[in-house]
C-alpha positions, 0 to 999 in steps of 0.5 A, a space after each residue: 500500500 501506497 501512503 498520501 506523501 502529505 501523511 508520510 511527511 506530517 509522519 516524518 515530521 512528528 518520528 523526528 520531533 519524537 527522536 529529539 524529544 527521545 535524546 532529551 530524555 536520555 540526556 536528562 538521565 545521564 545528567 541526573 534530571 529529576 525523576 518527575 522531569 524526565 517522566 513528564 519528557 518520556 510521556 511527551 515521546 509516548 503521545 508523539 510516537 503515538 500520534 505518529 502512529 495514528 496518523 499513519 493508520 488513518 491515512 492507511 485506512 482512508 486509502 483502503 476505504 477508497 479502494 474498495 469503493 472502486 478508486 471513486 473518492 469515498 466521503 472520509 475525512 482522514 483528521 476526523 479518523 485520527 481524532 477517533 483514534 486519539 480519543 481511544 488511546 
């Protein structure tokens, strides 16, 4: 399956912000940070690695939706997938 580039790169753009959040963190560890700092910066990478992930299904689902109606553009609105999504996790 073939990803929308707009999704991949809004995907690789949060992947990236999760890997500098991520060498915070180790940073954070390394010098001794509070505890409470460091898990409140390990949560943040959690949501962006998450986040990343739900994008990435939604975009994935939107394009199966379409496919199966015969490549006619089906009425989903792939942000109002990745919102349901979010409000599962």
């Amino acid at each position: 399956m073939q990803l929308d580039e707009t999704a991949l790169t809004e995907v690789l753009k949060r992947l990236r912000r999760a890997e500098g959040q991520l060498g915070g963190v180790i940073r954070m560890i390394e010098s001794g940070r509070d505890c409470a700092d460091v898990v409140t910066q390990l949560a943040a990478v959690s949501r962006a690695l998450d986040r990343a992930g739900f994008r990435l299904i939604a975009s994935g689902l939107q394009q199966c939706v379409v496919a199966r109606e015969g490549g006619v553009a089906a009425t989903v609105d792939e942000e109002q997938l990745e919102r349901l999504f979010l409000s599962l996790a």
